[in-house]
GUMARKOL-99097 format. One record per atom (N, C-alpha, C): residue number from 1; residue in one letter; atom name; x, y, z. Coordinates in nm, 2 decimals. Example, Ala and Ser with C-alpha at 12.3 -4.5 7.8 and 13.67 -1.06 7.14 Angstrom:
2
+-----+----+----+--------+--------+--------+
!   i ! aa ! at !     px !     py !     pz !
+-----+----+----+--------+--------+--------+
!   1 !  A !  N !   1.32 !  -0.57 !   0.78 !
!   1 !  A ! CA !   1.23 !  -0.45 !   0.78 !
!   1 !  A !  C !   1.32 !  -0.33 !   0.78 !
!   2 !  S !  N !   1.28 !  -0.22 !   0.71 !
!   2 !  S ! CA !   1.37 !  -0.11 !   0.71 !
!   2 !  S !  C !   1.29 !   0.00 !   0.79 !
+-----+----+----+--------+--------+--------+
This chain:
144
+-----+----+----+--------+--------+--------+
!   i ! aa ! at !     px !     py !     pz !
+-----+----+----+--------+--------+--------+
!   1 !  X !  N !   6.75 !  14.55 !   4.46 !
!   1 !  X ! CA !   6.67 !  14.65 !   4.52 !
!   1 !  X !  C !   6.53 !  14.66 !   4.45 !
!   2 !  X !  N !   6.43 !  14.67 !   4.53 !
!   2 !  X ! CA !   6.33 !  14.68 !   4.46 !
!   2 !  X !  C !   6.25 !  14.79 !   4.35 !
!   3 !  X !  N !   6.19 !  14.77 !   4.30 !
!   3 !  X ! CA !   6.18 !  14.86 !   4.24 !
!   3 !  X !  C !   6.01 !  14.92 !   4.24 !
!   4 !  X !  N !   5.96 !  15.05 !   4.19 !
!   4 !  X ! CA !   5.89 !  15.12 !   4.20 !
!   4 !  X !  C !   5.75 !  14.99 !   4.08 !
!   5 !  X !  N !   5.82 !  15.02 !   3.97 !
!   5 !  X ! CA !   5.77 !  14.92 !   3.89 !
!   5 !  X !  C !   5.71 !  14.75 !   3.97 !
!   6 !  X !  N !   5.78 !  14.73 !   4.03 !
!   6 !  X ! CA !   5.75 !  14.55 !   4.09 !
!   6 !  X !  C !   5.64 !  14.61 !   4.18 !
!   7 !  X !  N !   5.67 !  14.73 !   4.22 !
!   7 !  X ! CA !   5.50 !  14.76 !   4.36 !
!   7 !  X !  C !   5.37 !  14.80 !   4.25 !
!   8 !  X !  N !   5.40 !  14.88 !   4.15 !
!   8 !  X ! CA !   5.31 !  14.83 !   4.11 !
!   8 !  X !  C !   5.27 !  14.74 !   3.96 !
!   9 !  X !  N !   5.36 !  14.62 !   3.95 !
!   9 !  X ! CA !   5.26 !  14.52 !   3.94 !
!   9 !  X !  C !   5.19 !  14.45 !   4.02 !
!  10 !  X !  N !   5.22 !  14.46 !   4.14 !
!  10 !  X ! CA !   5.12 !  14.40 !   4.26 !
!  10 !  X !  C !   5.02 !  14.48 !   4.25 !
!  11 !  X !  N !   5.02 !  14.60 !   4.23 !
!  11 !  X ! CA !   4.89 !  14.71 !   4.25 !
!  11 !  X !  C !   4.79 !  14.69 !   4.15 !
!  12 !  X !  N !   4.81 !  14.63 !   4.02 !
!  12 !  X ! CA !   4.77 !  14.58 !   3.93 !
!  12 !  X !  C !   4.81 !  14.64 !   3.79 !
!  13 !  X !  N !   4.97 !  14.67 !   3.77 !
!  13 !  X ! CA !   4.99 !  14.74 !   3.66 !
!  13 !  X !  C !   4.93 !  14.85 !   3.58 !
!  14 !  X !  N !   4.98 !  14.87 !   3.47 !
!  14 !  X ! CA !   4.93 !  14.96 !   3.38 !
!  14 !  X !  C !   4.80 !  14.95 !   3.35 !
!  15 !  X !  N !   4.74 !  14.80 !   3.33 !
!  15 !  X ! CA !   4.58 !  14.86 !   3.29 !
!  15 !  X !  C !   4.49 !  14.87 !   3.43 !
!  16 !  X !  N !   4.57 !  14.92 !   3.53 !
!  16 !  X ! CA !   4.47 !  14.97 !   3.61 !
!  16 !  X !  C !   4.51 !  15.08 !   3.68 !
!  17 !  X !  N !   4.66 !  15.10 !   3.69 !
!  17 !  X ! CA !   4.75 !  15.23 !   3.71 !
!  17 !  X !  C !   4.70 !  15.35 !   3.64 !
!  18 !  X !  N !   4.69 !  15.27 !   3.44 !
!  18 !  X ! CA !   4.75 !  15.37 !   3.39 !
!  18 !  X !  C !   4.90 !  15.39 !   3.30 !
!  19 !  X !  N !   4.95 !  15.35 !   3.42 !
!  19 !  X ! CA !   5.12 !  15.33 !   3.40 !
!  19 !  X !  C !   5.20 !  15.29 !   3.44 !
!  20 !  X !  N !   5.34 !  15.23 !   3.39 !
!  20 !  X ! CA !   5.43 !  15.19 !   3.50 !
!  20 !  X !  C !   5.50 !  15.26 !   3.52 !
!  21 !  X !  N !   5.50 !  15.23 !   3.70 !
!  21 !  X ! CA !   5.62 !  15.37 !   3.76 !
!  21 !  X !  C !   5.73 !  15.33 !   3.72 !
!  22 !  X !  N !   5.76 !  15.46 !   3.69 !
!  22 !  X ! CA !   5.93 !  15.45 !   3.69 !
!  22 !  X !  C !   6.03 !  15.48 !   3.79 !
!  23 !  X !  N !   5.95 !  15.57 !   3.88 !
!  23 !  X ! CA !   6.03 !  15.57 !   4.01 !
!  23 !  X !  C !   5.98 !  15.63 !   4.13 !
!  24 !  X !  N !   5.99 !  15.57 !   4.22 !
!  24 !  X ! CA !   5.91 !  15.64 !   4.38 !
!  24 !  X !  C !   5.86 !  15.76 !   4.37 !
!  25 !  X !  N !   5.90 !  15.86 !   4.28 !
!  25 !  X ! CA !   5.83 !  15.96 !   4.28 !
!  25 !  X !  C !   5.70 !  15.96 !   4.25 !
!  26 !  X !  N !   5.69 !  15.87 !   4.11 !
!  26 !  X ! CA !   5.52 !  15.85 !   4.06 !
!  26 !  X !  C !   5.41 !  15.77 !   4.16 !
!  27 !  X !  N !   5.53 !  15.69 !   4.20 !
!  27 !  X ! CA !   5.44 !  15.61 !   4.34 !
!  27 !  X !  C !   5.36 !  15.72 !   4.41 !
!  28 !  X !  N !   5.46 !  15.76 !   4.46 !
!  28 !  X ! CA !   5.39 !  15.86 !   4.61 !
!  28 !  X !  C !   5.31 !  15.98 !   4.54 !
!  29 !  X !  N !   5.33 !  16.02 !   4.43 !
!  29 !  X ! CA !   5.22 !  16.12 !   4.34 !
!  29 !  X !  C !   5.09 !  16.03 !   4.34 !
!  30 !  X !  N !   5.06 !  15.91 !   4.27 !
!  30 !  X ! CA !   4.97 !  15.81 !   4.31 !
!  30 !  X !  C !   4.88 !  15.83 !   4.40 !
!  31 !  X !  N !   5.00 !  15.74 !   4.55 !
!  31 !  X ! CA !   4.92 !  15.76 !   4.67 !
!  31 !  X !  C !   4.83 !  15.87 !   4.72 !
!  32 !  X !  N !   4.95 !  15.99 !   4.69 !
!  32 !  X ! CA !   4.89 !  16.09 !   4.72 !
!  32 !  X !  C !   4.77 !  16.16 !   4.68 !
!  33 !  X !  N !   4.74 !  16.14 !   4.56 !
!  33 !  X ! CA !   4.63 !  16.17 !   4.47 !
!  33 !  X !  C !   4.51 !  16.05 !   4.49 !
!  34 !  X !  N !   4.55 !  15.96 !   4.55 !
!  34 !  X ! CA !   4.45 !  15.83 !   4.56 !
!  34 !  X !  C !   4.45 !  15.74 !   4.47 !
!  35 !  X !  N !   4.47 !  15.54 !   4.52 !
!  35 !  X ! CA !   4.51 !  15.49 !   4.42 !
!  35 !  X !  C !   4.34 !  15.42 !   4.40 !
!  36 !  X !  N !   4.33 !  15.37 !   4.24 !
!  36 !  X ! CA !   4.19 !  15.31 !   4.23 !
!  36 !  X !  C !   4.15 !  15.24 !   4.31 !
!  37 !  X !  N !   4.01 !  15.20 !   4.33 !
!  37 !  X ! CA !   3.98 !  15.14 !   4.42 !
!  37 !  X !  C !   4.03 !  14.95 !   4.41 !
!  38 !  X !  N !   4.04 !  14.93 !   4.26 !
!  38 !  X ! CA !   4.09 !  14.80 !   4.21 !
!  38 !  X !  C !   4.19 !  14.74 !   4.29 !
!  39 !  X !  N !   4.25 !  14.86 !   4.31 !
!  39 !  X ! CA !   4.46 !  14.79 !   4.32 !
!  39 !  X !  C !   4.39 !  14.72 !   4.49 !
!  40 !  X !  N !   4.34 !  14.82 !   4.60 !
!  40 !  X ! CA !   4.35 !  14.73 !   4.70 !
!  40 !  X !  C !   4.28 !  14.59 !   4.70 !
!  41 !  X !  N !   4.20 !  14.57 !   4.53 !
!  41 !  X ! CA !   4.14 !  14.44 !   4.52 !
!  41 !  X !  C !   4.24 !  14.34 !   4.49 !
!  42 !  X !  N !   4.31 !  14.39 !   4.41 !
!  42 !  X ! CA !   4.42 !  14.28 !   4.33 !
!  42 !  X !  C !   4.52 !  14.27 !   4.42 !
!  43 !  X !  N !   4.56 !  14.37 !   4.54 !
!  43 !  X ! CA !   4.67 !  14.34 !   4.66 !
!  43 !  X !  C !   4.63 !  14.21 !   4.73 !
!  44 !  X !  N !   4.50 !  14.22 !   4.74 !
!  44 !  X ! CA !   4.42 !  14.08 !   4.79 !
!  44 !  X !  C !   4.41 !  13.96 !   4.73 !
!  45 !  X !  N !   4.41 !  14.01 !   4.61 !
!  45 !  X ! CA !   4.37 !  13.87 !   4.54 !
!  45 !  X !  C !   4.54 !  13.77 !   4.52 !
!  46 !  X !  N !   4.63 !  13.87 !   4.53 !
!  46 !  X ! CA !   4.76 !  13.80 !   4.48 !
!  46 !  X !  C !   4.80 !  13.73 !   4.60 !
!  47 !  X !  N !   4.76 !  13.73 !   4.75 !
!  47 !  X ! CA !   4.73 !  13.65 !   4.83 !
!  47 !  X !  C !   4.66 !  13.58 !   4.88 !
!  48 !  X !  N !   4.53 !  13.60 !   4.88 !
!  48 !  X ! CA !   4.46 !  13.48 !   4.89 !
!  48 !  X !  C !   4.37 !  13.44 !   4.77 !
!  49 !  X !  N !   4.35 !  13.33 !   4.72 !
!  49 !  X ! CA !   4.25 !  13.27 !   4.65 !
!  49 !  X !  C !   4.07 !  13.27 !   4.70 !
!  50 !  X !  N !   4.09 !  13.22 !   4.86 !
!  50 !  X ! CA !   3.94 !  13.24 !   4.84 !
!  50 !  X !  C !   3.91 !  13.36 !   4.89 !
!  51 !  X !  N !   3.80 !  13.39 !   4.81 !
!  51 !  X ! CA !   3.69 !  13.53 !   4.82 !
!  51 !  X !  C !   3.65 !  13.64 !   4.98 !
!  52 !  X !  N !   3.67 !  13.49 !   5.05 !
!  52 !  X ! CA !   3.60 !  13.59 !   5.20 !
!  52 !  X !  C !   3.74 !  13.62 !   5.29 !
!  53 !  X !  N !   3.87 !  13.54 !   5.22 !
!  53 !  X ! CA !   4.02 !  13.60 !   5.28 !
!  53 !  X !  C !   4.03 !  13.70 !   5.22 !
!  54 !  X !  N !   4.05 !  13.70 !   5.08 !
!  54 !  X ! CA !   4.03 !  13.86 !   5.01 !
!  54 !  X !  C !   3.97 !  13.94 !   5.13 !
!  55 !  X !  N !   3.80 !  13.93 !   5.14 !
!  55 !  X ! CA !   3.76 !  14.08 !   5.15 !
!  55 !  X !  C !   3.78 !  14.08 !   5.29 !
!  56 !  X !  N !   3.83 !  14.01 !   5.39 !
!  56 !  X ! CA !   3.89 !  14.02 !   5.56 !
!  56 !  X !  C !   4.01 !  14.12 !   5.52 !
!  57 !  X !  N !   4.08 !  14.06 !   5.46 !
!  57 !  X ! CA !   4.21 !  14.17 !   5.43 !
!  57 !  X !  C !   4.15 !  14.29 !   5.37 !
!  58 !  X !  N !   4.11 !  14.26 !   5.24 !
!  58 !  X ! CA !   4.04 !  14.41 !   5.22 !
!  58 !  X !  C !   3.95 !  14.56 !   5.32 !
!  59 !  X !  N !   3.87 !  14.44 !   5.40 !
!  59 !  X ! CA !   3.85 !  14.54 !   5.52 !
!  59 !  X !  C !   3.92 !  14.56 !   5.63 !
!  60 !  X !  N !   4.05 !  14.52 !   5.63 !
!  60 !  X ! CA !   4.14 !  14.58 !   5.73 !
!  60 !  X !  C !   4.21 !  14.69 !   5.69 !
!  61 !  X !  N !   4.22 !  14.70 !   5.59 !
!  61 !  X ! CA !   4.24 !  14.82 !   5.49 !
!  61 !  X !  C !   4.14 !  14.95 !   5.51 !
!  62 !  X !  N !   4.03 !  14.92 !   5.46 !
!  62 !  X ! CA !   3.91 !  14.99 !   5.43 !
!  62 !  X !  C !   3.79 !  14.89 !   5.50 !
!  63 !  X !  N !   3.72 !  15.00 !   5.66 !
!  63 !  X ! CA !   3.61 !  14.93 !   5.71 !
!  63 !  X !  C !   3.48 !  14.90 !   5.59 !
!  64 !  X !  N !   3.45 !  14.80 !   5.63 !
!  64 !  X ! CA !   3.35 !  14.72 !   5.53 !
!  64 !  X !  C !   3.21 !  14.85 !   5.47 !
!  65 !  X !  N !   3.18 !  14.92 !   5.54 !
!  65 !  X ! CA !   3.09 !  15.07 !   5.53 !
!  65 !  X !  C !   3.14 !  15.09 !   5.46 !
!  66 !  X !  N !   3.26 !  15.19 !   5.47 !
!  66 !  X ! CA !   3.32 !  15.29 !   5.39 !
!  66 !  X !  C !   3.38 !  15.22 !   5.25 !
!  67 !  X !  N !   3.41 !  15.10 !   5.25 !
!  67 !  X ! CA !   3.47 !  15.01 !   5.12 !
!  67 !  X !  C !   3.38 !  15.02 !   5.03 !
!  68 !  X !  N !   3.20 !  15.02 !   5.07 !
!  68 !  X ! CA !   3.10 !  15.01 !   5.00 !
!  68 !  X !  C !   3.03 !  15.12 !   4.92 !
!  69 !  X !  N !   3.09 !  15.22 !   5.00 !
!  69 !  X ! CA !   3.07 !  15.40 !   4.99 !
!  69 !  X !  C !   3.15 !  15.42 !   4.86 !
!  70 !  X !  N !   3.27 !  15.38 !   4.87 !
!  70 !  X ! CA !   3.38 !  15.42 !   4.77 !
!  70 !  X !  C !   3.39 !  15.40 !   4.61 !
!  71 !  X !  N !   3.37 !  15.53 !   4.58 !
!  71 !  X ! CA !   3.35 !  15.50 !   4.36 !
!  71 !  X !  C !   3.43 !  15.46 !   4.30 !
!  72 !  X !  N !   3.56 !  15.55 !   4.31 !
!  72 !  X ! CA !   3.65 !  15.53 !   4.19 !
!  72 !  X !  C !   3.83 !  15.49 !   4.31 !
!  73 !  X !  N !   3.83 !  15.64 !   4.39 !
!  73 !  X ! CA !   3.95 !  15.62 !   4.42 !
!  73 !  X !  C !   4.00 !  15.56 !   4.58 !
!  74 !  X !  N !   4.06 !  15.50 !   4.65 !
!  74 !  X ! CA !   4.11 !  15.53 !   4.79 !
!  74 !  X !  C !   4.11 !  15.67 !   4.84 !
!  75 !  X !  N !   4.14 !  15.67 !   4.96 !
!  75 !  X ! CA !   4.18 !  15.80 !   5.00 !
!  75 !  X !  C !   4.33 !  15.78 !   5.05 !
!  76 !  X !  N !   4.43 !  15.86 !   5.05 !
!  76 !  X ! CA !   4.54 !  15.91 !   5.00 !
!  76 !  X !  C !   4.65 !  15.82 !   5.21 !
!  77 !  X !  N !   4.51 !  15.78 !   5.28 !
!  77 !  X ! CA !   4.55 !  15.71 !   5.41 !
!  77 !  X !  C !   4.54 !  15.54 !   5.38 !
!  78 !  X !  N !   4.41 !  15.54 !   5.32 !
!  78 !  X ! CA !   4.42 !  15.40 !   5.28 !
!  78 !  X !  C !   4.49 !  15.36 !   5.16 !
!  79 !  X !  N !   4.53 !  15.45 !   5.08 !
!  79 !  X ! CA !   4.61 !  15.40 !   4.94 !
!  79 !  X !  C !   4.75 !  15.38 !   5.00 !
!  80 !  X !  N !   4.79 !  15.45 !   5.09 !
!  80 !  X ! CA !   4.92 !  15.46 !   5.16 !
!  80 !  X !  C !   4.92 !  15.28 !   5.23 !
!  81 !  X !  N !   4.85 !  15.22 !   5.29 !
!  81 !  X ! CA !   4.81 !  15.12 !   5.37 !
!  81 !  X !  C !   4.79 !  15.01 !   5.25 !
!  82 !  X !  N !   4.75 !  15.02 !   5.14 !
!  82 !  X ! CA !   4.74 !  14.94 !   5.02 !
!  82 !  X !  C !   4.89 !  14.95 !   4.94 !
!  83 !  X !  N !   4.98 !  15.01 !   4.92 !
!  83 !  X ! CA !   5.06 !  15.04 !   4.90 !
!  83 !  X !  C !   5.16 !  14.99 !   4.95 !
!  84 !  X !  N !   5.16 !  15.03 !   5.10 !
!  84 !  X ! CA !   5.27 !  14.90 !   5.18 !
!  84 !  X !  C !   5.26 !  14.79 !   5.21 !
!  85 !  X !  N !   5.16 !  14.71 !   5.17 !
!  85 !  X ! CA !   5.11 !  14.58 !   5.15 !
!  85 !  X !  C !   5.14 !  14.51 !   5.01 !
!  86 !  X !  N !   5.13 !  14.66 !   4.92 !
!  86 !  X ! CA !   5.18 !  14.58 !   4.76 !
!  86 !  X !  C !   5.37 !  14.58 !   4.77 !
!  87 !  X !  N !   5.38 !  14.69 !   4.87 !
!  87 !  X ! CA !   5.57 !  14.69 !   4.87 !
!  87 !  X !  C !   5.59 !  14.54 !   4.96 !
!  88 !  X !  N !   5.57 !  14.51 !   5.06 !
!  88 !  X ! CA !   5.58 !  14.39 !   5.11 !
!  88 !  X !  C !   5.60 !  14.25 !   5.09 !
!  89 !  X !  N !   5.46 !  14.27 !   4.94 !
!  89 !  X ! CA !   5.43 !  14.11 !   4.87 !
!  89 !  X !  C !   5.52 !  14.14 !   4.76 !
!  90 !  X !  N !   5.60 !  14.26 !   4.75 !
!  90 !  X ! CA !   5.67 !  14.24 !   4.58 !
!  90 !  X !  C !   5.82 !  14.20 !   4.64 !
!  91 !  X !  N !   5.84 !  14.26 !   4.78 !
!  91 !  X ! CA !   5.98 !  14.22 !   4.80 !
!  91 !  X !  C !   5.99 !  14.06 !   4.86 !
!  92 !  X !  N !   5.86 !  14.02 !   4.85 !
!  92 !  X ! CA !   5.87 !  13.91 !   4.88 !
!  92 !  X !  C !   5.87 !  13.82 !   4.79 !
!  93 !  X !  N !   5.80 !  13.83 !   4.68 !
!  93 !  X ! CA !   5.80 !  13.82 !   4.53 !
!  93 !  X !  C !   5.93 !  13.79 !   4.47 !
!  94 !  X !  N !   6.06 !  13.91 !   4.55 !
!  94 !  X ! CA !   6.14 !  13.96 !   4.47 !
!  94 !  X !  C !   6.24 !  13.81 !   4.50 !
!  95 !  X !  N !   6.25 !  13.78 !   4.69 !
!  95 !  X ! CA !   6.34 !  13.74 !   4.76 !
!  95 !  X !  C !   6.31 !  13.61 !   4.69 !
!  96 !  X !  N !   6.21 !  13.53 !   4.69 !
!  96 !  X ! CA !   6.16 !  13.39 !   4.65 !
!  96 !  X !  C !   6.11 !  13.38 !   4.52 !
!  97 !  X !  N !   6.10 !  13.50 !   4.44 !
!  97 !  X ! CA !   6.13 !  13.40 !   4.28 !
!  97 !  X !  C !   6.02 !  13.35 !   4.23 !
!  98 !  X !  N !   5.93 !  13.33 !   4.32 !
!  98 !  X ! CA !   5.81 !  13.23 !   4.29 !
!  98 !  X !  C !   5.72 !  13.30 !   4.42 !
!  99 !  X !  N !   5.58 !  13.30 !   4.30 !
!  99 !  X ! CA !   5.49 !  13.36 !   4.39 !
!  99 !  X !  C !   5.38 !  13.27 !   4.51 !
! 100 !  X !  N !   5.42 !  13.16 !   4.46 !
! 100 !  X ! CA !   5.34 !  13.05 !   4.59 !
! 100 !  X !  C !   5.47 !  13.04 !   4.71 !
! 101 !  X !  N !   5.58 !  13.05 !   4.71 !
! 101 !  X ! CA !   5.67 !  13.09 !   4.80 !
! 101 !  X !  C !   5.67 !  13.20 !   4.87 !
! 102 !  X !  N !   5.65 !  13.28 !   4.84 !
! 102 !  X ! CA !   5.62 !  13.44 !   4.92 !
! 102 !  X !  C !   5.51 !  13.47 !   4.93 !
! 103 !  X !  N !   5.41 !  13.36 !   4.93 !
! 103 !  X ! CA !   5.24 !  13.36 !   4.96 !
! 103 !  X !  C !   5.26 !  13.31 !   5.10 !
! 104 !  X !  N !   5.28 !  13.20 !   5.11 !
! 104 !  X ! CA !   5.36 !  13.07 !   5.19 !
! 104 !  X !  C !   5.39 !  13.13 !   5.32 !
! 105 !  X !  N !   5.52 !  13.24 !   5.26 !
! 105 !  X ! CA !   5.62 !  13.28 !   5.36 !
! 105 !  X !  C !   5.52 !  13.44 !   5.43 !
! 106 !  X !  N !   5.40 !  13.50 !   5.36 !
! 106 !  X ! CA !   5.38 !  13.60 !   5.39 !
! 106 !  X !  C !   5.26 !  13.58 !   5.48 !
! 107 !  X !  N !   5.21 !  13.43 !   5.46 !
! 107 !  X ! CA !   5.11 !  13.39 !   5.55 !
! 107 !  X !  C !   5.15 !  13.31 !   5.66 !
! 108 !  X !  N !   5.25 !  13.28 !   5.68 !
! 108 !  X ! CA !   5.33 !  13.17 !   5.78 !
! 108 !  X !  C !   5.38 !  13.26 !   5.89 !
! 109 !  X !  N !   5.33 !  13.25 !   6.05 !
! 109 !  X ! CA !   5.40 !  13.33 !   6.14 !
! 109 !  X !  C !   5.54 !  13.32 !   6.19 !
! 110 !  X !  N !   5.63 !  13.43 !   6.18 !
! 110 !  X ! CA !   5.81 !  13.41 !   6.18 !
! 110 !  X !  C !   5.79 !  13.48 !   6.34 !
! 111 !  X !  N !   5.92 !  13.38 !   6.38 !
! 111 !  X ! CA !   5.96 !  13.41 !   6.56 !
! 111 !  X !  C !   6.00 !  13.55 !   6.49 !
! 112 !  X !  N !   6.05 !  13.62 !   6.42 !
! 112 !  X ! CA !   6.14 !  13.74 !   6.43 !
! 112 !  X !  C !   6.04 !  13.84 !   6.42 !
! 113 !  X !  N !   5.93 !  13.84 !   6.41 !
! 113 !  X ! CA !   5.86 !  13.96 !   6.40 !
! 113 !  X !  C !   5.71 !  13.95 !   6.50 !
! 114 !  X !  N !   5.79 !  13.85 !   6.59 !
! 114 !  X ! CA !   5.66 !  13.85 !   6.72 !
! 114 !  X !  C !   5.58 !  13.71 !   6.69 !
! 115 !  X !  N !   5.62 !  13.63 !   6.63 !
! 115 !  X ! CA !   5.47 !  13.55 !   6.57 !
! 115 !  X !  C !   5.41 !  13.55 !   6.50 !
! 116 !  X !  N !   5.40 !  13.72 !   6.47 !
! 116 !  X ! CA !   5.29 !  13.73 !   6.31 !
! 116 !  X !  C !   5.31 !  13.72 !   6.23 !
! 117 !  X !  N !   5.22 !  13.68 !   6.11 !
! 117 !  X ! CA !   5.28 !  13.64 !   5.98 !
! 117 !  X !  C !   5.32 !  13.77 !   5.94 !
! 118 !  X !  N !   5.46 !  13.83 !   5.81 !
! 118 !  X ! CA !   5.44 !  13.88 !   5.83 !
! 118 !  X !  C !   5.37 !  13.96 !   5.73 !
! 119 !  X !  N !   5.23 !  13.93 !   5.64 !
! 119 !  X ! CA !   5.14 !  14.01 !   5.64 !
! 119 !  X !  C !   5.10 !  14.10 !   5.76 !
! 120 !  X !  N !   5.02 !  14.00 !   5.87 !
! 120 !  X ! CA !   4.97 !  14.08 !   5.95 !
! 120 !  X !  C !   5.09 !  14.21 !   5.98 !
! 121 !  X !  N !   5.18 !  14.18 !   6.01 !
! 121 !  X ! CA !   5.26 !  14.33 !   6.03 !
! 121 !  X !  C !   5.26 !  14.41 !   5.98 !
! 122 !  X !  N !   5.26 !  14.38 !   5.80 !
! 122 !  X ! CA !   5.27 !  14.48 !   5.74 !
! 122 !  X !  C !   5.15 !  14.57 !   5.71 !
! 123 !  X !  N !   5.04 !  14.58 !   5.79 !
! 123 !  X ! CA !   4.89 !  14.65 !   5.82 !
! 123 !  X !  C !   4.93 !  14.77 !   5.89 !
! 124 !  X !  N !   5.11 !  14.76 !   5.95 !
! 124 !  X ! CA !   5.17 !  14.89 !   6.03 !
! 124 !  X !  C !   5.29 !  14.90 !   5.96 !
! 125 !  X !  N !   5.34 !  15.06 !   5.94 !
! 125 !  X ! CA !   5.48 !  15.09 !   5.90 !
! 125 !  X !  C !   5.59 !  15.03 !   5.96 !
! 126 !  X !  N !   5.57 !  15.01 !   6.11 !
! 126 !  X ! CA !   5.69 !  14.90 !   6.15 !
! 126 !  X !  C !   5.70 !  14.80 !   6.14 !
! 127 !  X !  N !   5.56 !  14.76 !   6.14 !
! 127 !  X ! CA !   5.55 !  14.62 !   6.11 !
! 127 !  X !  C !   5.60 !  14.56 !   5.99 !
! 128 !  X !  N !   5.58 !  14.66 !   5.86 !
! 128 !  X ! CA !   5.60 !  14.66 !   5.75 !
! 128 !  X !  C !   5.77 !  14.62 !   5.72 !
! 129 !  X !  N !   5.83 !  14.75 !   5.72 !
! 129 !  X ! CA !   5.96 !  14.74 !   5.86 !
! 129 !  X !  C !   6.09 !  14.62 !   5.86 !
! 130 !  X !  N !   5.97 !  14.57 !   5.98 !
! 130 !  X ! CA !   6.04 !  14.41 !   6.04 !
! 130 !  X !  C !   6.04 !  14.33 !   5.91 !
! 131 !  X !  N !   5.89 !  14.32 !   5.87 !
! 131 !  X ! CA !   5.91 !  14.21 !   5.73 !
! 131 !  X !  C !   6.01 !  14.24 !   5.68 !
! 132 !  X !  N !   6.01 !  14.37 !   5.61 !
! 132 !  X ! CA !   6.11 !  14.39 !   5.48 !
! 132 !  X !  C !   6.27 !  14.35 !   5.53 !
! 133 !  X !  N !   6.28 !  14.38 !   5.70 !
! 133 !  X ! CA !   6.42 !  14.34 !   5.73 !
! 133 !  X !  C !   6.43 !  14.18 !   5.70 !
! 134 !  X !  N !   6.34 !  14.15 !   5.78 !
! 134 !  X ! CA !   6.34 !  13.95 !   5.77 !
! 134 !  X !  C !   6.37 !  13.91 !   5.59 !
! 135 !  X !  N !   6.29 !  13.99 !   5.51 !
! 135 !  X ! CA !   6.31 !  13.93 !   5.41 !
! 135 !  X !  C !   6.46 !  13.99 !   5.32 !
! 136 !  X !  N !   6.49 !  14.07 !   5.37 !
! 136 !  X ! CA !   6.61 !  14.17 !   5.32 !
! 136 !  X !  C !   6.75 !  14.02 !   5.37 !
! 137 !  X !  N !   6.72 !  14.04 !   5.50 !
! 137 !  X ! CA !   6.84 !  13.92 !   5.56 !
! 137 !  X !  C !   6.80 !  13.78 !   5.46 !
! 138 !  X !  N !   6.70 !  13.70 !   5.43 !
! 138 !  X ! CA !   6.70 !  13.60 !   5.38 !
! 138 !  X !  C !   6.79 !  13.61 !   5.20 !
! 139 !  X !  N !   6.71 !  13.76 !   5.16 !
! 139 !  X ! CA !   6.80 !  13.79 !   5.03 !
! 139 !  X !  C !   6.93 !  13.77 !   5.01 !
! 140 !  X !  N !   7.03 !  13.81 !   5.14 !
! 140 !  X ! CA !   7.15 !  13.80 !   5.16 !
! 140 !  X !  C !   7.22 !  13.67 !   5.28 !
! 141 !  X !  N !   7.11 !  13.58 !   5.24 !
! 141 !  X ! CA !   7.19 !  13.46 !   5.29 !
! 141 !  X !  C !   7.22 !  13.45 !   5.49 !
! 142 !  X !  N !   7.15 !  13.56 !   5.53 !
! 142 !  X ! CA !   7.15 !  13.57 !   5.66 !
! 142 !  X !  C !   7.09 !  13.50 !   5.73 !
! 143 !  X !  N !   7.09 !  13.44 !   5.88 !
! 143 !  X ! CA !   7.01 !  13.40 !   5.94 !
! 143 !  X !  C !   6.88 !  13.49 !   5.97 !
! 144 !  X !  N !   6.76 !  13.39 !   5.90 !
! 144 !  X ! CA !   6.61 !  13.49 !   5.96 !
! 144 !  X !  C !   6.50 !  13.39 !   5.98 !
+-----+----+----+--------+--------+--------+
């Protein structure tokens, strides 16, 4: 099962947390309060390498204006949206063991979730959803 901790080291750990969660609860106290503006950098960065795929994802997140506007923290809608993107790549992280495998698999479009990779899904809670089922069945040896 995943843990509170693995989301955020995708988010960028303690020296950008602060701290490591210890359980959903601190997550969503986080979100709620707004997470730094860093973590939705390093959500980006742990999937793509080059610079102008970072900031396309990053502004799907946060329009390119308002990303520019922003000091210290998210707001508590987009930390939520950066958030389920770091839950996504960690259970994908978790299923494959290896992080150029769950890069692979998170940018590669699956029949089961429509075609889209399923990054792009996970930009929506169902979408989010579908992934984590796809990748939940592959954990357990399922057809996905």
């Amino acid at each position: 099962m995943l843990e509170a901790r693995q989301i955020g080291e995708v988010l960028g750990g303690k020296s950008v947390l602060g701290t490591n969660f210890k359980s959903l609860l601190e997550l969503i106290d986080a979100v709620e309060r707004g997470l730094p503006i860093s973590t939705l950098r390093n959500v980006a960065r742990r999937i793509f390498t080059d610079p102008s795929d970072q900031r396309a994802m990053m502004h799907r997140v946060v329009p390119e204006a308002t990303y520019k506007r922003r000091r210290e923290r998210l707001s508590p809608a987009e930390s939520e949206r950066t958030e389920r993107l770091a839950r996504v790549i960690a259970m994908a992280e978790d299923v494959w063991q290896n992080r150029d495998l769950a890069r692979r698999f998170l940018t590669t479009p699956h029949p089961e979730i429509g075609g889209k990779t399923p990054l792009d899904s996970a930009f929506t809670e169902l979408g989010a959803r579908q992934a984590e089922e796809v990748l939940a069945r592959i954990a357990y040896g399922l057809p996905a």
